[in-house]
C-alpha positions in Angstrom: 118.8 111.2 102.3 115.8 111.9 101.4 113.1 113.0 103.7 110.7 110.2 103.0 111.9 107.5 101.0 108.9 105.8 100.4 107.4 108.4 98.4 109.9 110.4 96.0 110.6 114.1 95.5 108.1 115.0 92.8 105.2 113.4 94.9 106.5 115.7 98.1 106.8 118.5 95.5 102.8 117.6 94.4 102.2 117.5 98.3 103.8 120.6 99.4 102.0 122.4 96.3 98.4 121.0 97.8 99.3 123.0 101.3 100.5 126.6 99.5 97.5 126.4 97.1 94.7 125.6 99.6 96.7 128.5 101.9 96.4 130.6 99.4 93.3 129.7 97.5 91.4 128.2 100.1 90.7 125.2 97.7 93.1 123.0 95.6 92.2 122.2 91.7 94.8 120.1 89.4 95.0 123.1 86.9 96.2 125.3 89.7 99.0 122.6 91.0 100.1 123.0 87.1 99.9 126.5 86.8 101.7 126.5 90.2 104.7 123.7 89.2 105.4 124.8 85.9 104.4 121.3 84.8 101.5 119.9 82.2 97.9 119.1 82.9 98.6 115.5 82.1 101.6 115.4 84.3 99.4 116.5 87.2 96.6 113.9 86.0 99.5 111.4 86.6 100.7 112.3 89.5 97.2 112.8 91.2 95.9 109.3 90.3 99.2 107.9 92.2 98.6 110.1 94.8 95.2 109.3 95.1 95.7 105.3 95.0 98.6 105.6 97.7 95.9 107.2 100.6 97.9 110.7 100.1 95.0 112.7 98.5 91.3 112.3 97.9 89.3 114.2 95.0 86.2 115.3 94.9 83.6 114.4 92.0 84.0 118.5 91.2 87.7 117.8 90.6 88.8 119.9 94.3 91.7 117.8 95.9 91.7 117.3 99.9 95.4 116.2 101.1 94.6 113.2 103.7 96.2 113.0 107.1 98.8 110.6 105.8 99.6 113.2 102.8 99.4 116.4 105.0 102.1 114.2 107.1 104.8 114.9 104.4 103.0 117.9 102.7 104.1 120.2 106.0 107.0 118.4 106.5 108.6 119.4 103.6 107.0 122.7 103.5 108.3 123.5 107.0 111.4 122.8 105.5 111.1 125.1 102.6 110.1 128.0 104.6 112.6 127.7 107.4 115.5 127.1 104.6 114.7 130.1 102.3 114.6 132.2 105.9 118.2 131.1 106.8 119.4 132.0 103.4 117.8 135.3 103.0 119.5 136.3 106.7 123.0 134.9 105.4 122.1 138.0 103.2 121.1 135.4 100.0 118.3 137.6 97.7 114.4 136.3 98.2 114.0 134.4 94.8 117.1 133.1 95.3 116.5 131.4 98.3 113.3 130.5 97.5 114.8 128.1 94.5 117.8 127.0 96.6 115.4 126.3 99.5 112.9 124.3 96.8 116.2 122.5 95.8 117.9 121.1 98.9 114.4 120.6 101.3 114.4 117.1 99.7 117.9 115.6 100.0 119.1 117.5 103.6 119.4 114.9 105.9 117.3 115.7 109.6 120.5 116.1 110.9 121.5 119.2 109.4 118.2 120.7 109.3 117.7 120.6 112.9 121.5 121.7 113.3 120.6 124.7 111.0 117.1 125.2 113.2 119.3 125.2 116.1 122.1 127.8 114.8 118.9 130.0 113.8 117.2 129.7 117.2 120.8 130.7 118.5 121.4 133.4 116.6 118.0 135.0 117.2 118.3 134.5 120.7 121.9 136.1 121.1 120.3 138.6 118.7 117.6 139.5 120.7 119.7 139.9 124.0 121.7 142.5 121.9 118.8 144.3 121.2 
C-alpha cells in the first residue's frame, strides 16, 4: 500500500529530497536533488517538469525549486516516516546507515496501520522507559 497512490515512489523520493535539501541548504537546486539521489541531471530534469505540471513544485527563473503546499503534503509525510523508521531500527540495536537504507526502503509501501502501530509501540516503550528511569 503505498502512501499516496496517486503519485508514485520516485516522485515522494523527489519530494522528500526537496524537504532534506532546503533543511540543509536553505535552498533547493536540481543539481543538488541529483547529487543527493544518486540519479542523473536529466533524470531530475524529468522528474521536475512532472512535478512541476502536477502543482507539487514551482521553479524559479534562477532554477531554485519551492515544494507547494500540495507537494510539502507528501514531502513530510514521507519524511516523517523516514525519520521515525530509521529511529525504531537503530533502538532495536540495527547500525545508523543501515537503518537509514531500510528506513528509505519500506517508508513507501508500509501501510498506515503499521506505522502508527510501530509509533504507538515507540511511544510505549519510551514511556515505560522513562518511568524506569
Amino acid at each position: 500500500m503505498k502512501t499516496n497512490s496517486d503519485i508514485g515512489k520516485s516522485a515522494e523520493d523527489y519530494l522528500e529530497s526537496m524537504i532534506i535539501l532546503k533543511e540543509k541548504n536553505g535552498y533547493v537546486r536540481s543539481v543538488d536533488i541529483a547529487g543527493f539521489l544518486g540519479v542523473t541531471k536529466p533524470s531530475v530534469s524529468n522528474a521536475m517538469k512532472r512535478l512541476r505540471e502536477e502543482g507539487y513544485i514551482e521553479m524559479d527563473k534562477s532554477g531554485l525549486i519551492t515544494v507547494t503546499e500540495k507537494g510539502m503534503e507528501i514531502a513530510s509525510k514521507i519524511y516523517t516516516r523516514h525519520k521515525k523508521l530509521t529511529d525504531f531500527f537503530v533502538a532495536l540495536g540495527v547500525g545508523p546507515d543501515v537503518a537509514e537504507d531500510d528506513a528509505c526502503k519500506i517508508e513507501h509501501d508500509l501501510s498506515d496501520e503499521t506505522f502508527d502501530a510501530i509509533c504507538r509501540h515507540i511511544e510505549e516503550f519510551r514511556n515505560n522507559k522513562s518511568k524506569k528511569d
